[in-house]
C-alpha positions in Angstrom: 40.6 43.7 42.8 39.2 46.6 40.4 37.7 49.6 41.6 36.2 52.6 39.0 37.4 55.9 40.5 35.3 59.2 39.9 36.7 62.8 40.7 34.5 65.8 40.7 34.7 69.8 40.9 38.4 70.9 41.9 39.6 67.5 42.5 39.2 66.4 38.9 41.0 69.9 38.2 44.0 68.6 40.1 43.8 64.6 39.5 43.8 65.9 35.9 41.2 63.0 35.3 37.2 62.6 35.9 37.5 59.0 35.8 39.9 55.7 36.2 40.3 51.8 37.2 42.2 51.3 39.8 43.9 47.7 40.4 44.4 47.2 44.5 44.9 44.4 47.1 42.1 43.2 49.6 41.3 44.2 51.8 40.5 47.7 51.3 38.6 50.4 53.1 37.5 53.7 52.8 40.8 55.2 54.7 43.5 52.9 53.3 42.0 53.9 49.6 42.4 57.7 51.0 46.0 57.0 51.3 46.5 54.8 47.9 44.8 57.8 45.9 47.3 60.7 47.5 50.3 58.4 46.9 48.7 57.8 42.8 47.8 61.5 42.8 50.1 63.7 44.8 48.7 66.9 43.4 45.2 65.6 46.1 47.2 65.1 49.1 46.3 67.9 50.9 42.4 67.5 49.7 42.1 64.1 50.6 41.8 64.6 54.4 38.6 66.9 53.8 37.4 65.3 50.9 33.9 63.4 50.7 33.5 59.5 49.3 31.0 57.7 48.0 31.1 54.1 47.6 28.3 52.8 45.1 26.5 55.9 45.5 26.3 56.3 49.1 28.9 58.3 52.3 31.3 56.1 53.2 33.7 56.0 56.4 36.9 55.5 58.1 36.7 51.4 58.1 34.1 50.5 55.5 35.2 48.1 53.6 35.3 48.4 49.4 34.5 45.2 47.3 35.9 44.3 43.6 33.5 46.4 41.3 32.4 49.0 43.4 32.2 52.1 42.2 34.2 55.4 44.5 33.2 59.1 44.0 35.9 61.0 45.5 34.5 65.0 46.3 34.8 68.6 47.9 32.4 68.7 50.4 28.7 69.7 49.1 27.8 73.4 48.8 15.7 60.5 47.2 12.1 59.1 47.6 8.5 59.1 47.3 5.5 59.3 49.5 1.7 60.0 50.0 2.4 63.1 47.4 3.9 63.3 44.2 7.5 64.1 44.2 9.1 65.3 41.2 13.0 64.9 41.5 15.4 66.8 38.6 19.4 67.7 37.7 18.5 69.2 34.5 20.7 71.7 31.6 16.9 73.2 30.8 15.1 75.9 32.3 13.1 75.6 35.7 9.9 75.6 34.8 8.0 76.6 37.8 4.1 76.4 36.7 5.0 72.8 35.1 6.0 71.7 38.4 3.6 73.2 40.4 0.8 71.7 38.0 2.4 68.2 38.8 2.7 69.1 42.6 -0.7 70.3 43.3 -3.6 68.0 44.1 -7.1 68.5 44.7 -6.7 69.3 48.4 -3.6 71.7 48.2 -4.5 75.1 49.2 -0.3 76.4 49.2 2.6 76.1 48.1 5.9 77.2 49.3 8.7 77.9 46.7 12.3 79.0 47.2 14.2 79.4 44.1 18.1 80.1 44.3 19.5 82.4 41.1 23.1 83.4 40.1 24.2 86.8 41.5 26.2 89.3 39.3 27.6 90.6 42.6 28.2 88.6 45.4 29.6 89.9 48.4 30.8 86.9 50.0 34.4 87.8 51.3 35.6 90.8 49.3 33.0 91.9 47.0 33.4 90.8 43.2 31.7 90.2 40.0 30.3 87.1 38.7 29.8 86.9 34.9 29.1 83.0 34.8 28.6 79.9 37.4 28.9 76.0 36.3 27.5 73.7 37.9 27.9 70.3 38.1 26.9 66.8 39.8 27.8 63.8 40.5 24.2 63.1 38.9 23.1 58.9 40.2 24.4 59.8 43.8 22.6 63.4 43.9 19.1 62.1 42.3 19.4 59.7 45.2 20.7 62.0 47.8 17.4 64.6 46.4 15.2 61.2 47.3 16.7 61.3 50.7 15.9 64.7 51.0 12.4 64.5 49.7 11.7 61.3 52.8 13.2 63.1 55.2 10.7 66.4 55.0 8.0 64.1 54.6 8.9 62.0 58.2 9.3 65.7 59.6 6.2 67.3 58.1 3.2 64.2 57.4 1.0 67.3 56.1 3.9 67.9 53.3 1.9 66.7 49.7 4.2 67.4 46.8 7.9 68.0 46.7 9.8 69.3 44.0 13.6 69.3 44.1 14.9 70.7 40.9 18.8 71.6 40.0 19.9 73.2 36.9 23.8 72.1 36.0 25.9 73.6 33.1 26.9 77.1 32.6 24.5 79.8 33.6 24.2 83.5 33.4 23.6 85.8 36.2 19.8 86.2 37.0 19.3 82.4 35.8 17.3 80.3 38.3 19.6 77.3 39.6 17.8 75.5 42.3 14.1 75.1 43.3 12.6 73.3 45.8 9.0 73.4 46.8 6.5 71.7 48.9 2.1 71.9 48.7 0.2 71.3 51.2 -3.3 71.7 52.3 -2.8 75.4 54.3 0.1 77.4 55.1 -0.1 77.0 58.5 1.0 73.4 57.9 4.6 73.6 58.3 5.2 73.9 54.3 7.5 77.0 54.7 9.7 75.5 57.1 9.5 71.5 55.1 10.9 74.5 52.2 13.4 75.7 54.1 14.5 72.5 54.9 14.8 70.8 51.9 17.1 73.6 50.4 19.4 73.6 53.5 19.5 70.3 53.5 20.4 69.9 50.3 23.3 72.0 50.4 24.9 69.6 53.0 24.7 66.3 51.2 23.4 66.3 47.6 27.1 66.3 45.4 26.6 69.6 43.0 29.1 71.8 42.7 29.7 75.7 41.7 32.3 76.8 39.9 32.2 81.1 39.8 33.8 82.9 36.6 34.5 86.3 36.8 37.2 89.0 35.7 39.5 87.5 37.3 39.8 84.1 36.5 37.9 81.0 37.8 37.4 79.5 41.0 35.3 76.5 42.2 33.8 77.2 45.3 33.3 74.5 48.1 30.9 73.8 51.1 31.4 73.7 54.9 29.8 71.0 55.8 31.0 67.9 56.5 29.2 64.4 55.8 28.4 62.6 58.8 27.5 58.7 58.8 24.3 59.5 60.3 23.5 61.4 56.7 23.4 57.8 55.0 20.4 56.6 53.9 18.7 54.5 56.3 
């Protein structure tokens, strides 16, 4: 059977290729194609055990199986839906336009909105302090507009009072003071819960929607990677 292979972020750096078909015998599962892919690709062998898959767009484990045709997304860990409220869902290359997507969030009954943007730092002192002159981002863009859906249900099961959601991530290469995520939630108060359905929804999608940073500075470049593992329990129901 056939399978369409897609690397992302540092392992694409070190596969040396985004994308390939793969020829393999059935049955197949998520582990077995772990150890098919270090023996094709040598230079992944030590990434594999930490890496995070996706079979036809969604986290995939241990013994599920892989059919002819599906499609695998092989990734570093990580560093969607509709409702009652409008929910406005992006992975865009243009500016964040904020009062455009508050307009669309904000319906007659809104009385706040909670907004968190996240910008590029020209100095970040994570581990030894150093300069940042540039990030990239990127995303494995059908599996992330889904995993920003997932998101976007999951705030509204925890906070009913939630009306619009925006989740809204910039990719490409962008300077320092550049916005590169937003996420905001309206509601009809702020005592609703719409800071903490915020909060949420950029924590959350640090854990399991697929973009990736890649900082350039003086000293070279370096892609940096999450901490957090998928878990089958983050699948979409």
């Amino acid at each position: 059977m056939n399978l369409t292979l897609q690397y992302f972020s540092i392992l694409r750096a070190r596969a040396g290729v985004s994308r390939e078909t793969l020829e393999v015998d059935a049955p197949l599962t998520v582990t077995r194609l772990r150890q098919l892919i270090a023996e094709r690709h040598p230079a992944l062998a030590d990434a594999l055990p930490s890496a995070v898959m996706a079979v036809n767009r969604d986290f995939a484990f241990g013994d599920h199986p892989i059919a002819d045709g599906d499609e695998v997304a092989i990734f570093p860990p990580v560093s969607g839906g509709s409702g009652p409220g409008p929910t406005v869902l992006h992975i865009t290359q243009e500016p964040i336009d904020l009062n455009a997507l508050l307009a669309g969030l904000t319906l007659p009954t809104s009385g706040a909105a909670c907004v968190f943007t996240g910008m590029v730092r020209a100095e970040t002192r994570r581990g030894p302090a150093h300069t940042t002159a540039a990030l990239e981002y990127e995303a494995y863009r059908p599996m992330a507009e889904a995993k920003m859906g997932q998101v976007a249900d999951e705030i509204r099961s925890r906070w009913p009072s939630v009306e619009g959601i925006a989740i809204v991530q910039r990719i490409g290469l962008l300077d320092p003071g550049t916005p590169t995520v937003l996420i905001a939630c309206t509601a009809a108060h702020r005592d609703t819960g719409v800071f903490e359905a915020a909060r949420y929804g950029i924590d959350r999608l640090k854990q399991i929607v697929p973009v990736w940073k890649k900082e350039i500075g003086p000293d070279g470049e370096v892609w940096v990677e999450g901490d957090y593992a998928p878990q089958p329990e983050d699948r979409r129901p």
